[in-house]
N, C-alpha and C positions, 0 to 999 in steps of 0.2 A: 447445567448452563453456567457459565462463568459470569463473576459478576461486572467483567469488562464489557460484557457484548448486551450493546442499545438496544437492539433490534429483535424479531422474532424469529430462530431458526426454525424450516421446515428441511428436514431429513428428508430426500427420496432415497439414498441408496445406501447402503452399509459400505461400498469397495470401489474405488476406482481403478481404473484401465492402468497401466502407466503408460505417462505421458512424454510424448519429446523433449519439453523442456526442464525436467526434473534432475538433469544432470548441470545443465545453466544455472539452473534455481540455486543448485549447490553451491557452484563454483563460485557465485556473484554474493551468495551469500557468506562464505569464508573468509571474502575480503572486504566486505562489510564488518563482520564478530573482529577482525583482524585491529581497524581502523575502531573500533569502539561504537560504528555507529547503530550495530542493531546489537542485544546482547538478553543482559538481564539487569535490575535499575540495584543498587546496594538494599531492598526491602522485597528483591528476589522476584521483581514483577517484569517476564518477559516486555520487551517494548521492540517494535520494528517489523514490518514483514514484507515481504515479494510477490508479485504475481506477472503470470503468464496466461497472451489468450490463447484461448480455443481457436487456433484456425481462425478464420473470418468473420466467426461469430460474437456474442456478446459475451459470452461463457468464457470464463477466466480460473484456472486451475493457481490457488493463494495459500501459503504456508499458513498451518492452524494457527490455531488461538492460544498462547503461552507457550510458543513455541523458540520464542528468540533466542533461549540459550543453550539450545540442541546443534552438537558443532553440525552433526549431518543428518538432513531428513529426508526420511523415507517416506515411502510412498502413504503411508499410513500416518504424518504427521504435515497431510496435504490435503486439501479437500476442494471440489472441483462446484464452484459456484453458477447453477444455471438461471438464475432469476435473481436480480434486484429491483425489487417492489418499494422503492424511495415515497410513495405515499403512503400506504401500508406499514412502511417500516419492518419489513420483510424482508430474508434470506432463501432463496429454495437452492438445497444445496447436497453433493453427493460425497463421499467418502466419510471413514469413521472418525475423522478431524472436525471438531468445529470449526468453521471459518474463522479468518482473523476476524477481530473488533473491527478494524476498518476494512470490509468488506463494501458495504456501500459506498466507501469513498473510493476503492479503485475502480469500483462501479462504475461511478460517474465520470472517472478517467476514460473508461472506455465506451462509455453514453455519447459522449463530446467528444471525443477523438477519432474516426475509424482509420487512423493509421499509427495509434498507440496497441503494441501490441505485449508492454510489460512497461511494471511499475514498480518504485522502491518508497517504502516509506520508512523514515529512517528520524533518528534523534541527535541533534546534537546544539547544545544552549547557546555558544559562542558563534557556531554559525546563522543560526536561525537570530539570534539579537540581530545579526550581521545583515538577515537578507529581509526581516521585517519589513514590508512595507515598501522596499527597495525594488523588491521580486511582484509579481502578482500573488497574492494575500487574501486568504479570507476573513471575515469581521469574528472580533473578537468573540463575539455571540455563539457563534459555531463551534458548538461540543466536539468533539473525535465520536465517528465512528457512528454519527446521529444521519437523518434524514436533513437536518442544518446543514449539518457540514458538505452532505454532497451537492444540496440544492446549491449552497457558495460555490462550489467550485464548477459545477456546469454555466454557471453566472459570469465568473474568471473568464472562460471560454470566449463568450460572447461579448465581453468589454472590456477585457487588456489580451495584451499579449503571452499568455499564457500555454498557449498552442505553440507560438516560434520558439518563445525560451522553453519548455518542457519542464519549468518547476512551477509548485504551487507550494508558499509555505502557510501554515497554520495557525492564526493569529490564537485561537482560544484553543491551542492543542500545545504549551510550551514545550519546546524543543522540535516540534515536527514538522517534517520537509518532505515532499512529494518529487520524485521527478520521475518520468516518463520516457519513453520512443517508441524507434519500431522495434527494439528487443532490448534483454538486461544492457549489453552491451553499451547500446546510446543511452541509457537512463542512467546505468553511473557511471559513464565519460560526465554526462552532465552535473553530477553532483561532486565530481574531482574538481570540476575547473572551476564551479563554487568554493567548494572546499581550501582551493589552494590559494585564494584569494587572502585565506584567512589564515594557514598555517599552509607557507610559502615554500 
C-alpha cells in the first residue's frame, strides 16, 4: 500500500478489460506532463491524475497511484474503481494499479455530477494562489484524498457554483485544482482558459 493512499483498498480483480478511453486518458495526459501540470514533484513524488467514467454508471477507470511521471500508461498502470464507500473510507477496485490517492474525490465528482463524465486533477502554486477562494473552494480542513475532502466538494455542489464553472480547487491540498465535463476534452478547455488568465 502506498503511503499516499487515506483510504482502505479492496482488490476485486487482478486485470482490467481495456477500455475506450485509455487512448484520451493518454493524449490529455501528454499535454498535461507537457505544461508541468501533472508530472513528478523534485523529491520524486508522482502528483496529478485523470479519470474516465464507466458508461452511465458511477464506476470510473483512474490513472494509478504514483503514476504521474510515466510519459504513457498502459493498461496496467490504470485501475478501474467500482465502489466509493466515502463513510467507510473505502475503495473497491479492479486492475493490478492501485487507485490514485484521490480516488474518492473524483468519486464525488461523479456522486454530484451525472453529466461529468471525466476529471483532471492537476498541480500548479501560481494558479491555484490565483483561483483560491475566487473559484468554488473547499475548507482548508480537507486533507487530499480523505473522506473530508470528498464530503467538501459534494457540498461545493449544492451551494456555489461549481457544477456551471466545472472547477473545484483545494484549499488544504496546496497547488490542487479539479476540473471536470462531459469528457477530457471540456475538463481541460477549462483549466486552459483558467490557466491563461495567469500565463497569458
Amino acid at each position: 500500500m502506498s503511503e499516499y493512499i487515506k483510504f482502505s483498498c479492496e482488490p476485486l480483480a487482478g486485470e482490467i478489460a481495456l477500455f475506450s478511453g485509455l487512448a484520451e486518458l493518454n493524449e490529455y495526459r501528454r499535454k498535461l506532463l507537457d505544461l508541468d501540470l501533472i508530472g513528478v514533484d523534485p523529491k520524486g513524488i508522482g502528483f496529478g491524475n485523470l479519470s474516465v467514467r464507466d458508461g452511465a454508471t458511477k464506476n470510473f477507470y483512474i490513472t494509478g497511484s504514483a503514476t504521474g511521471g510515466i510519459p504513457e500508461l498502459a493498461l496496467a498502470n490504470c485501475a478501474k474503481v467500482v465502489a466509493c464507500d466515502f463513510e467507510r473510507n473505502q475503495v473497491r477496485y479492479e486492475g493490478s494499479a492501485l487507485p490514485s490517492s484521490e480516488s474518492l474525490t473524483h468519486g464525488a465528482i461523479y456522486e454530484s455530477d451525472a453529466t461529468a463524465a471525466a476529471a483532471i486533477h492537476c498541480h500548479n502554486s501560481k494558479l491555484w494562489a490565483a483561483l483560491l477562494n475566487q473559484a468554488p473552494t473547499t475548507s482548508k480542513a480537507a486533507e487530499y484524498g480523505t473522506p473530508g475532502m470528498a464530503y467538501e466538494i459534494m457540498q461545493l455542489f449544492t451551494r456555489t457554483d461549481a457544477q456551471s464553472r466545472k472547477i473545484v480547487v483545494m484549499a488544504g491540498h496546496e497547488g490542487g485544482i479539479l476540473t471536470f465535463g462531459r469528457d477530457l476534452e471540456e475538463a481541460f478547455a477549462v483549466l486552459m482558459r483558467e490557466r491563461k488568465k495567469i500565463y497569458p
